[in-house]
N, C-alpha and C positions, 0 to 999 in steps of 0.2 A: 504494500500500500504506500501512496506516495501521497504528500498535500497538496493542492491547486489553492490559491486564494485566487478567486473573481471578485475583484476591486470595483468595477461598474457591473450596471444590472446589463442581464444576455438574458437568451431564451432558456426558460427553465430545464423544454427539450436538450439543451447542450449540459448542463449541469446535472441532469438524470444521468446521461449516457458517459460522462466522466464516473458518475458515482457507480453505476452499473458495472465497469471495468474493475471497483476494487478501489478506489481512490477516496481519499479523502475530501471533502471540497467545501472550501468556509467562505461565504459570499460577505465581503464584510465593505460599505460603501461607504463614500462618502467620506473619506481616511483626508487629514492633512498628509502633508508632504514628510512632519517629526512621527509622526504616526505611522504609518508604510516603512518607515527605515526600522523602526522597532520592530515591525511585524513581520517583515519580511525573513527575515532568514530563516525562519521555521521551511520556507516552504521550496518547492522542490519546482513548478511552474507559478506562471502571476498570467491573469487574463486582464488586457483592459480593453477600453473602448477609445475614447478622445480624452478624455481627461485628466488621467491620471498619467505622470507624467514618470516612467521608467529610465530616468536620467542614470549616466553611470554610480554615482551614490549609491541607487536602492539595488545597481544589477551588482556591485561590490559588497555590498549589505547581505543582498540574497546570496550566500555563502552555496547553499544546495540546489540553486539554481540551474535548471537543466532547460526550460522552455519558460519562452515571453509569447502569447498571444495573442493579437490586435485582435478583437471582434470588428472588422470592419476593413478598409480601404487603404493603403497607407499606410505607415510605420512613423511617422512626423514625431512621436512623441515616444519613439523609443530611442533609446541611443544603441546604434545599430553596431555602432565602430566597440564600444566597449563591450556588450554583450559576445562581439566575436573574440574578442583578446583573453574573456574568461569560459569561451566553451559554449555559450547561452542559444542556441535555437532562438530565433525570432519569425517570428510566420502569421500570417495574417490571412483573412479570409476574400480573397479579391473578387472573387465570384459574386458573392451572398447579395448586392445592389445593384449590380447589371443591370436588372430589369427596371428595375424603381428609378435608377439615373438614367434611361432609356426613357422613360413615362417621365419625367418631369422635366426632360429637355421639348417634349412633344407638350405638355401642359403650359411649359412658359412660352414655346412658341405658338399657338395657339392663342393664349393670354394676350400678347403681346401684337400678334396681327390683330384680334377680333376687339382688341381693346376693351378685354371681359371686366380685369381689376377696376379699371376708369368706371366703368359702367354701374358696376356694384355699389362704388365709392359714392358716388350722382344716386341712384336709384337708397340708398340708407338716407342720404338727407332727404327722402321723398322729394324727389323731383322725378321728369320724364322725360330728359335731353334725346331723345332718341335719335335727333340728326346730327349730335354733336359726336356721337361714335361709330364712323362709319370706319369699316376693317379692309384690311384685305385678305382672299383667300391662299391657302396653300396648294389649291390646286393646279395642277402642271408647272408651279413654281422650282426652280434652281435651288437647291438646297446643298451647297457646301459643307463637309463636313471634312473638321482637320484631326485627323486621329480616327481610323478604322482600326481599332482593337474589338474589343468585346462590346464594349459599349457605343463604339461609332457603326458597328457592323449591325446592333439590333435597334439603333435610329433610322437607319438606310432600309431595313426590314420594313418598320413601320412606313417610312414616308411612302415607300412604293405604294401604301393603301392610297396614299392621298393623290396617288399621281404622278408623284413630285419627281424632278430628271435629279440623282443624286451623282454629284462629283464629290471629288476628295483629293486631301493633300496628308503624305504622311512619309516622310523620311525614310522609315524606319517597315515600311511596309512592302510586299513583294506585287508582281501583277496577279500572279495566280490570284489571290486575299480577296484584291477588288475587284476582279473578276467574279470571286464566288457570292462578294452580296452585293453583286451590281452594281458596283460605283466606279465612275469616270477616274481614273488618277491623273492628276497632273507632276511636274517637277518642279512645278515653281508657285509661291503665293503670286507673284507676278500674274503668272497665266489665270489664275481661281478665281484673283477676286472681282474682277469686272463682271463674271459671268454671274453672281450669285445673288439670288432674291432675299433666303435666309442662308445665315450661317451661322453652327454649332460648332463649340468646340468639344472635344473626350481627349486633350490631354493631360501628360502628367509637369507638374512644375519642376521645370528645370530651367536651366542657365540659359538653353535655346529658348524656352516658350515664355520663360518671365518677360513681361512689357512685348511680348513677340506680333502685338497688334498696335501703333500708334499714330501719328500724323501722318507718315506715307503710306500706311496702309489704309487706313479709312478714305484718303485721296483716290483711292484707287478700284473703292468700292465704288461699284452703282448706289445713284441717289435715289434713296427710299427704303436702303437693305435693312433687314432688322438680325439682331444677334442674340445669341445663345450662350452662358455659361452657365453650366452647370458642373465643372470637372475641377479645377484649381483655381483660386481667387488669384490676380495679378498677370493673367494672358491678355487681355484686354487693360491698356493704361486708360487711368479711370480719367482723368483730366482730359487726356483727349478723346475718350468716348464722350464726355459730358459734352464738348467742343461741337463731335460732329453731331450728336442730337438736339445742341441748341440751332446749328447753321440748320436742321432740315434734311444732312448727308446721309443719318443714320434715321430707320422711321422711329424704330423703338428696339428698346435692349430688355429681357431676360435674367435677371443676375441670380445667384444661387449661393453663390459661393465667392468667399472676399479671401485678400491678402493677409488682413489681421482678424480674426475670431473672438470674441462676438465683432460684429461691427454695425453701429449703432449712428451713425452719423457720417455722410461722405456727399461729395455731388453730387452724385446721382440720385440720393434720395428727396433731391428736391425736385426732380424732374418729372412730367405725368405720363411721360412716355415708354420710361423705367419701370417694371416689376421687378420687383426685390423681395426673395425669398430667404429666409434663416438657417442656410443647407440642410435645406429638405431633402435629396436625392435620395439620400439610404433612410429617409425615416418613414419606412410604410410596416406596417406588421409583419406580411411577408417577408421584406429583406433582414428584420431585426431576428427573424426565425432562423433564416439560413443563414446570417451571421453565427449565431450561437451554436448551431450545429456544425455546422462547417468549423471552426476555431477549438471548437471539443474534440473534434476527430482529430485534426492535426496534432492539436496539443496531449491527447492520448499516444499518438505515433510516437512521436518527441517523447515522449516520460518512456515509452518501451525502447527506444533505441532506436527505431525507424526511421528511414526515410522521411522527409516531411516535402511534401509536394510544395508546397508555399511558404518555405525556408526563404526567405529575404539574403541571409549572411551566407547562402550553400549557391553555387552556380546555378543558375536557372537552366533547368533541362527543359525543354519541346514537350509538348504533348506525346506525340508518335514516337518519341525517342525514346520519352519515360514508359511507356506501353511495352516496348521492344526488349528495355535495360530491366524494369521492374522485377522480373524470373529472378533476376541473374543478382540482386545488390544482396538478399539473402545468404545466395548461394556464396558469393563472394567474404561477406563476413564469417560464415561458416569456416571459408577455406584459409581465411588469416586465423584466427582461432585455432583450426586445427595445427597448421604451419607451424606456429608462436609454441605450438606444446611440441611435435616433434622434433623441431629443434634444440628446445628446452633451456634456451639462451638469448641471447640480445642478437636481433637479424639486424644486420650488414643493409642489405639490398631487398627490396622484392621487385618481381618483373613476373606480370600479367598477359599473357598470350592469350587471345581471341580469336577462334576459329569459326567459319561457316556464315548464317546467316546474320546471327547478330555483329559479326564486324562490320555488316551496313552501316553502324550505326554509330556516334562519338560516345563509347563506352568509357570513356577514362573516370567515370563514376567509380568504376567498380575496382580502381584502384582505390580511392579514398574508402572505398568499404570494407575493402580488403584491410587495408592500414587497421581501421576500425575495430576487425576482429581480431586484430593482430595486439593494439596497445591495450584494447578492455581486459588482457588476459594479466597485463604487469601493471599498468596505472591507477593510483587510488584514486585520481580524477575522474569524473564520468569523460567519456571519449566518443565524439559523435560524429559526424559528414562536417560540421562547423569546423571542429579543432584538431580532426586526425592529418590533415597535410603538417596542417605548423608544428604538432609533436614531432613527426616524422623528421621533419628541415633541424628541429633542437636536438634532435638524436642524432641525425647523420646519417636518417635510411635513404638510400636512394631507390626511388620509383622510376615502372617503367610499364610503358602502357603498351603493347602490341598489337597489330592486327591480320587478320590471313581472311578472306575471303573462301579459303579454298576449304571445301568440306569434305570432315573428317568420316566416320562413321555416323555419326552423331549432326543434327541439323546442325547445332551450335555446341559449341564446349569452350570451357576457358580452363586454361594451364595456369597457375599460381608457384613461384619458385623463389626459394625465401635463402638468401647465402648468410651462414655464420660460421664465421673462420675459413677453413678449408672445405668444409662441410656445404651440400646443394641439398637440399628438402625439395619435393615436390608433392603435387596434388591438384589432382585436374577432377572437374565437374560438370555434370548439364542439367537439364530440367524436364522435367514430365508431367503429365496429366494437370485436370483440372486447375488444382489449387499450386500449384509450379515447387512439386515435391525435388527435394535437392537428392541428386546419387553423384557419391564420390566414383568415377571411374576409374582411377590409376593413383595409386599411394607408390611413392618412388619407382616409379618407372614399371611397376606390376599392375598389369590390369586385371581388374575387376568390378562388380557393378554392384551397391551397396546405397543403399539409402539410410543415414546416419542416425542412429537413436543420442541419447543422452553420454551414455558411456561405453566406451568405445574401447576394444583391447585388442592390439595390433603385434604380433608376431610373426619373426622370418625366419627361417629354418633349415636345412639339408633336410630334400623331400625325399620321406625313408616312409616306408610302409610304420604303421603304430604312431609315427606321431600323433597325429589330428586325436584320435583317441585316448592316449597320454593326458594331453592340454584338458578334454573336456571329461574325464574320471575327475584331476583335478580338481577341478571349478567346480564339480557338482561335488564331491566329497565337502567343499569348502560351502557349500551351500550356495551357488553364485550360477543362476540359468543363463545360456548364451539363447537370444531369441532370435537371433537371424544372423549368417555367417557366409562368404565369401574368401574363394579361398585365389590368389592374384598369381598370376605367373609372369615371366620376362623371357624372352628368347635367349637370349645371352645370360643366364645364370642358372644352376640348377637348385637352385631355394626356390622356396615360394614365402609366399607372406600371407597368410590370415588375417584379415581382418572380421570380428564378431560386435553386436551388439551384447551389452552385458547388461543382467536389471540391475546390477548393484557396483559400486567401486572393489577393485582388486587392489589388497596390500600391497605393498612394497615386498613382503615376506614370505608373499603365495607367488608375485610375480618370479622373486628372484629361485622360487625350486623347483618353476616350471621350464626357468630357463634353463638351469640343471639338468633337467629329463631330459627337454627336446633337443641338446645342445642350441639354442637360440645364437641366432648371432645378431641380432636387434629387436628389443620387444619395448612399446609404448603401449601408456595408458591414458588415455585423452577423453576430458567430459567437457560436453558440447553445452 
């Protein structure tokens, strides 16, 4: 059992399915900043949301610190950089709003052509201006949209209802993308923005996109365009949007989301052309649900050692890639693990060979997983995809990541080979069925095909009629069932090597007077 403190309120859903796992989970809100530093080190993950501010203090504080989890969008308010220097998993739920920031870039545009807010505003003083808000429609209208990620791809979804010809502008984005939800790409804001009736943005704040809309841009818009933010406050400079909605340049703006939070006072909120929402995008029921679930799952993965899909401080893997690699990060921390015990010393090197289908693919994961299983077995530090390269670099192990196209017997297989001293360890793997069950095929250079229990008793021998039965009178006199066994050969030697599941751990004492029996001339005892 491990503790979570959830510092802001999530969906209950995501705190059941924490507690379901075994975990402990103390929902404690509403903490000062002296507060959280006290409390913190008990706990093993921390969930927030926006406000609670996970500065390096509280991730230094949280001593057992293994996972930070944003409920929500964005990591702004974690410190990303220290959390990685002490091991910490940081991951957030980037999914969970999609839709909700899709619906309220379409509600502020909508708003904002049909001049609904004006309207309401007029019609509560009981009046009936009804000639005084005349709109425009979205239909067959130019819809610009800069950023086709997730969220610019299910706006270009929607406008097609209305009609609308959608282009786009996105640096970062390939043609195949805008192909699949129909939108126009351009290379240049140059080219986009004359063309465009409305335009949304769905980007993220960065160096390129801060103030990334200002006096020559708005010049360059059509007079009457109306705009959209719903994604990061400060893509649009507020001065000079104010500018071109006083001159008439701009018809009317959308805003959702500002530079500084709350914001409570700026230009634009004196303008009647402006809608001004309190970032609304992720606050519908919905999204607050798949926040919560989504941030639990992760942050369950993270407390067990896994993989975490939405690791901020871990390399961003592809979809299809993670799909491809997923079988194999198991199987690979398995095979550091095992390595780290046959050795039974400090590795030098490890080098990862990749054969068959999965070399398609940038596997170099499955070196860090490998490392993975390799330091969990010596370090009192937890060891995870975050921190096992940089153990590795302070040790002096050198990685090495390989690949072969060319297929073995096996669709795919990875070779794992761990040097300490003069000594070369190996142990190669693939995966099967359903649930992508791991089998060791080959323990130093003997193949065999073995699906790995708990405990694990490996034996190599001069292959003499009586041994095998020798070894397992032993084990059963000693009370110790082998439940499945595999016995490994090599062309070039005339040993073989045994490899058994065992239900129980073997002495030191039983190990060393079977060595005696069988004349062994290498026996290991490795728990998985």
């Amino acid at each position: 059992m491990m503790k979570v403190l959830v510092s802001e309120k999530i969906a209950d859903t995501g705190i059941k399915m924490l507690r379901e796992a075994g975990h402990q989970v103390d929902v404690i809100l509403d903490q000062t900043p002296e507060e959280l530093l006290e409390t913190i080190p008990e706990y093993d993950a921390l969930i927030v949301r926006s406000a609670t501010q996970a500065n390096r203090q509280v991730i230094e504080a949280g001593t057992k610190l293994k996972v930070i989890g944003r409920a929500g969008v964005g990591v702004d308010n974690v410190d990303v950089a220290a959390a990685t220097e002490h091991g910490v998993i940081v991951c957030n739920a980037p999914t969970s709003n999609v839709v909700s920031a899709a619906e309220q870039a379409f509600a502020l545009m909508l708003a904002v052509a049909r001049r609904t807010a004006q309207a309401n505003a007029s019609m509560k003083q009981h009046l009936w201006e009804r000639g005084k808000f005349s709109g425009n429609e979205l239909y067959q209208k130019t819809l610009a949209i800069f950023g086709i990620g997730r969220i610019g791809g299910l706006v270009a979804a929607r406008a097609r209802a209305f009609e609308m010809r959608c282009i786009g502008y996105d640096p970062y984005a390939t043609q195949e993308r805008a192909d699949e939800i129909g939108v126009t790409l351009y290379d240049s804001i140059e080219e986009i923005l004359p063309q465009a009736d409305f335009i949304t943005v769905h980007m993220p704040s960065t160096k390129e996109t801060l103030g990334m809309f200002g006096p020559d841009e708005f010049a360059l818009m059509k007079d009457g365009v109306y705009l959209i933010n719903d994604a990061r406050g400060g893509i649009f400079q507020v001065e000079a949007l104010a500018e071109a909605i006083k001159s008439g340049k701009v018809a009317g703006a959308g805003i959702d989301v500002y530079e500084k939070e709350p914001c409570t006072e700026s230009l634009l909120h004196e303008l009647p052309q402006v809608v001004l929402t309190p970032h609304l995008g992720a606050s519908t029921v919905e999204a607050q649900e798949r926040a919560g679930i989504q941030i639990a799952e992760y942050v369950k993965l993270g407390l067990e050692g896994k993989m975490v899909p939405t690791a901020v401080n871990v390399p961003l893997v592809p979809d299809d890639v993670m799909t491809a690699v997923r079988p194999f990060i198991e199987a690979a921390q398995t095979a550091g693990h095992f390595l780290a015990q046959l050795a039974g010393g400090a590795i030098e090197s490890l080098t990862v060979r990749v054969f068959g289908d999965l070399a398609k693919n940038d596997v170099s994961l499955l070196g860090t997983a490998a490392l993975r299983g390799v330091f969990s077995l010596f370090s009192d530090a937890p060891v995870n995809f975050v921190n096992a390269a940089y153990i590795a670099e302070q040790r002096g192990v050198k990685v090495r990541v390989e690949t072969s196209e060319m297929r073995t017997e096996y669709a795919s297989k990875v070779t794992f080979e761990a040097r300490s001293g003069s000594e070369t360890y190996e142990v190669s793997l693939t995966t099967f069925g359903t649930y992508d069950t791991v089998r060791i095929i080959s323990v130093m250079g003997f193949m065999l095909d073995l699906v790995p229990g708990k405990y694990i008793y490996i034996v190599s021998y001069r292959d003499r009629p009586g041994q095998l039965g020798r070894i397992g009178t032993m084990l059963g006199e000693a009370g110790i069932n082998i439940s499945t066994m595999e016995i490994g050969v090599r062309q070039d030697s005339d040993r073989v090597l045994v490899m058994m599941n065992v239900d129980d751990p073997i002495d030191a004492e039983l190990r060393q007077r079977i060595d005696q029996a069988v004349g062994s001339e290498r026996t290991w005892f490795i728990q998985l």
